[in-house]
SERO-4910 file (N, C-alpha, C, O; in steps of 0.05 Angstrom, whole numbers):
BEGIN
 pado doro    nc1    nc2    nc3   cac1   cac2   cac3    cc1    cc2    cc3    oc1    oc2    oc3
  Unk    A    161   -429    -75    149   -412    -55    143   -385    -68    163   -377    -80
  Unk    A    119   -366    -70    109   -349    -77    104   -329    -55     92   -308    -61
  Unk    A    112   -335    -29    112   -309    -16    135   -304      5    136   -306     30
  Unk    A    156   -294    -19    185   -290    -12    189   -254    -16    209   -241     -9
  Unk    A    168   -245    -27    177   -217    -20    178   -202     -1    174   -215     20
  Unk    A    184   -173      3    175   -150     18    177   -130     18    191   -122     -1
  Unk    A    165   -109     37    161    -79     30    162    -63     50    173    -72     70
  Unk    A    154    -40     50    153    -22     72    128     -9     70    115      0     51
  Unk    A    122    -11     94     94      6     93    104     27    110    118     24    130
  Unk    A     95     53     98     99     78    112     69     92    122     48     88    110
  Unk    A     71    103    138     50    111    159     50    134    168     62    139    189
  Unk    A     34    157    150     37    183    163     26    190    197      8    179    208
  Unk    A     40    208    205     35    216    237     15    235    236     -1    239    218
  Unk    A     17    251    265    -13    270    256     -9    291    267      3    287    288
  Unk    A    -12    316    264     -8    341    273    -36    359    267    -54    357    251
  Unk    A    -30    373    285    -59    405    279    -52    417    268    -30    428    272
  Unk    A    -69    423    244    -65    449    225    -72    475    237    -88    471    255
  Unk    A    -67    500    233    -75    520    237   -101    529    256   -102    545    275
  Unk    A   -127    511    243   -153    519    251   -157    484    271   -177    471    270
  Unk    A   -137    477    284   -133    463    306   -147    439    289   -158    425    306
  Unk    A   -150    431    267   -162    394    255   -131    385    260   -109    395    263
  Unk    A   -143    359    261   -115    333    261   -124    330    234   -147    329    226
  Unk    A    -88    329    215    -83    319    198    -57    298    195    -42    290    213
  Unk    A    -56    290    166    -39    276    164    -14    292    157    -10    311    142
  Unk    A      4    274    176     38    298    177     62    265    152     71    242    154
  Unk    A     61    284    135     76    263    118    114    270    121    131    254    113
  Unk    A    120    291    132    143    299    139    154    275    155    141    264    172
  Unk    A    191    265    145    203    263    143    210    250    175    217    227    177
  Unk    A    207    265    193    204    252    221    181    243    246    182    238    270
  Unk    A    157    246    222    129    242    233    119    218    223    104    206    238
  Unk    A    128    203    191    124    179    193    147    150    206    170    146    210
  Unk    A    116    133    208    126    102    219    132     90    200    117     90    180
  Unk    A    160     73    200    162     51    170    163     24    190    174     24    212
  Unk    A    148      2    177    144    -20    191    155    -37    158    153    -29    135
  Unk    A    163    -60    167    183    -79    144    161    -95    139    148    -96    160
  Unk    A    148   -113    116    132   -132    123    133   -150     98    128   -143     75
  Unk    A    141   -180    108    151   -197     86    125   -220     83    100   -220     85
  Unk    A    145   -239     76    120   -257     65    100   -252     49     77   -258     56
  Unk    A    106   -239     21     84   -225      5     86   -242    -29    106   -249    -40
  Unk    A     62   -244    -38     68   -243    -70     68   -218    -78     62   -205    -59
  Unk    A     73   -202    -98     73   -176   -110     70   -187   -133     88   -199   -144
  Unk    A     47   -186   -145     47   -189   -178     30   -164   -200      9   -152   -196
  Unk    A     47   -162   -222     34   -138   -236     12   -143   -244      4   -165   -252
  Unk    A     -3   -120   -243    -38   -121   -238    -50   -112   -259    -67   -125   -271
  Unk    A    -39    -80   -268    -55    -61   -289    -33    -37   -302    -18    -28   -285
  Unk    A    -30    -27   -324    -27     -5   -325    -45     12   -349    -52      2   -370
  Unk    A    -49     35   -341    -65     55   -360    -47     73   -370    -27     76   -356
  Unk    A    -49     89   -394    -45    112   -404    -64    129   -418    -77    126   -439
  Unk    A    -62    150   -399    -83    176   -414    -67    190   -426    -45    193   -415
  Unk    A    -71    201   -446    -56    229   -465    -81    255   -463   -106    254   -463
  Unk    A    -58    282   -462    -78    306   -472    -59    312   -481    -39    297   -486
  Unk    A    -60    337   -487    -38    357   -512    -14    365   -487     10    368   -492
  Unk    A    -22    367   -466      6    373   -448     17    349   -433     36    354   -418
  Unk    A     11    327   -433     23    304   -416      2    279   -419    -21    277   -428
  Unk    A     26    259   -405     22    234   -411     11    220   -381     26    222   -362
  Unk    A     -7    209   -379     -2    200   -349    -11    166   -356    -29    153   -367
  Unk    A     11    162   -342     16    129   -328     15    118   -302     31    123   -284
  Unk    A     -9     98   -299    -25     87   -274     -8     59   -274    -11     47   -296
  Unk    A      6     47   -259     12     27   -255      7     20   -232      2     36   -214
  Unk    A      7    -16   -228     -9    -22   -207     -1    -54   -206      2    -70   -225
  Unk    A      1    -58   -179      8    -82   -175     -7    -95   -144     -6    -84   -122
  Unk    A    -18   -117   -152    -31   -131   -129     -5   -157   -109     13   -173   -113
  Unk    A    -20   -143    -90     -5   -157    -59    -22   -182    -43    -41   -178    -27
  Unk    A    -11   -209    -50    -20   -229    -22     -8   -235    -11     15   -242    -19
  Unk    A    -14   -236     13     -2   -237     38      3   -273     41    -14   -290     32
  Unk    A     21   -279     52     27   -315     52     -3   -323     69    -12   -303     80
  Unk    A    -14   -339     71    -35   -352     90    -25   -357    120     -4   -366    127
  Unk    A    -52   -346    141    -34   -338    166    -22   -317    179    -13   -316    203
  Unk    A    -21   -292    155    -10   -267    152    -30   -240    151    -45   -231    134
  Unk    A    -25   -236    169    -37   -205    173    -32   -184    177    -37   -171    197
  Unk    A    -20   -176    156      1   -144    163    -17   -114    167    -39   -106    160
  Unk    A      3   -104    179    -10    -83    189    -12    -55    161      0    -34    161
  Unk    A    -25    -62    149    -33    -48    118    -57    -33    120    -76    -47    128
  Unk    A    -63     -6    116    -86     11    111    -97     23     86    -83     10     71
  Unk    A   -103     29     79   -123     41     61   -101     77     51    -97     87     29
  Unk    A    -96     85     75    -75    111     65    -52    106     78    -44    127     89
  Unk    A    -39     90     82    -13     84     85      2     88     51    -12     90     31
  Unk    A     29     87     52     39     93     25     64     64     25     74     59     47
  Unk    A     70     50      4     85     25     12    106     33     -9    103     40    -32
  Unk    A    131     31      8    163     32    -13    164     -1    -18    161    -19     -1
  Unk    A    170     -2    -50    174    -25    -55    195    -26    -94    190    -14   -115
  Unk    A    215    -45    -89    229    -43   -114    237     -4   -119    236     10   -140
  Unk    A    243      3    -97    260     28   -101    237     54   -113    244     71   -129
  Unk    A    212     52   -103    190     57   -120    171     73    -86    174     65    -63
  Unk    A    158     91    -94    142     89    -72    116     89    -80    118    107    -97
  Unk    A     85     81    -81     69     71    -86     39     75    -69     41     69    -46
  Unk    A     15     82    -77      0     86    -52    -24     61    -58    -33     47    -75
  Unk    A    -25     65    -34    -54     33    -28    -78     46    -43    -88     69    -41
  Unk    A    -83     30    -56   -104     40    -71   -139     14    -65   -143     -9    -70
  Unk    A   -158     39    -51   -178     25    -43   -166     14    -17   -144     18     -5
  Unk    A   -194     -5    -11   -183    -18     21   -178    -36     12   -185    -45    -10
  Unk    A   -155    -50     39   -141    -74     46   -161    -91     46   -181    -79     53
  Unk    A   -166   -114     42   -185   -139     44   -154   -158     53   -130   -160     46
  Unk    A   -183   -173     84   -177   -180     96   -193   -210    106   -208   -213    124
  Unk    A   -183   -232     87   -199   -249     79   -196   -268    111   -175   -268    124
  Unk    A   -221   -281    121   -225   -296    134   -213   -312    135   -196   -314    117
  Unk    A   -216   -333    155   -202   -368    153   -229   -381    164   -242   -375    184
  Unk    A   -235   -407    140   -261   -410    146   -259   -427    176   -281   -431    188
  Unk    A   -237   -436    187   -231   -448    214   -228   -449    237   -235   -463    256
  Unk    A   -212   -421    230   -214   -407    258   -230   -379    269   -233   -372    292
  Unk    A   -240   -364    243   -251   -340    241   -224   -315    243   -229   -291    244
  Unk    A   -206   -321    243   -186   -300    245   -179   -290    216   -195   -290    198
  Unk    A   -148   -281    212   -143   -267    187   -126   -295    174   -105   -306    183
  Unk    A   -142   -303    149   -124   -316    136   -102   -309    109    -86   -324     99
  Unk    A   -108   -283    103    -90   -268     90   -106   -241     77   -130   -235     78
  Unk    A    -86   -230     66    -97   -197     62    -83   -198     26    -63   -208     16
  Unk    A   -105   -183     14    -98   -172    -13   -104   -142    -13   -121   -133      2
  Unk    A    -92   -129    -26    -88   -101    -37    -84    -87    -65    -60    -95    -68
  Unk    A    -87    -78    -78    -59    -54    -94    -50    -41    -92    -60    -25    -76
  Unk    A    -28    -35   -104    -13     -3   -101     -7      3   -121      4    -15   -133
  Unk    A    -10     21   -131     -7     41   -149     16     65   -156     25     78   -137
  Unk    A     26     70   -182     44     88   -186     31    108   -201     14     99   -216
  Unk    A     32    130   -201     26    155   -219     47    163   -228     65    170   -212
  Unk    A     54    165   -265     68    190   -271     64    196   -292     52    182   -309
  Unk    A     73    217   -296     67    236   -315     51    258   -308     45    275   -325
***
């Protein structure tokens, strides 16, 4: 079985800034964490850029969802996973079922920055 993992998807809330826009409130008691299993997680990509002051490292790992599975995953949601926190990178695809027309599973990546 290949879709024995899981993660957390976190979900910023929304507040008015100053000049009254809704933004995104990433504070501590404004986001939603929702649990969501049944996943493959497999490593996808990593990059390294160098300049004379730092190093930066892109890591990235792609997500399928078991068949049948439709989690509630966005495009700027941020996902804790392996003690790591990680952002969705690009949109969620949300592949059809040629049967029923509903969701027959969802792929993604997520991504690490450092350096």
């Amino acid at each position: 079985m290949i879709f024995h993992q899981s993660l957390v998807r976190v979900r910023a809330g929304e507040r008015a800034d100053r000049g009254g826009n809704t933004v995104k409130d990433w504070s501590p008691g404004a986001v939603s964490r929702l649990a969501v299993e049944h996943l493959s997680v497999q490593p996808n990509t990593q990059n390294e850029a160098t300049d004379p002051t730092r190093t930066a490292v892109v890591t990235g790992w792609r997500v399928l969802s078991e068949p049948g599975t439709d989690a509630d995953i966005r495009s700027d949601d941020r996902i804790e996973w392996d003690s790591k926190t990680l952002e969705v990178e690009g949109e969620v695809a949300r592949w059809p079922d040629p049967l029923d027309g509903g969701v027959h599973h969802i792929e993604f990546t997520m991504i690490r920055a450092t350096g």
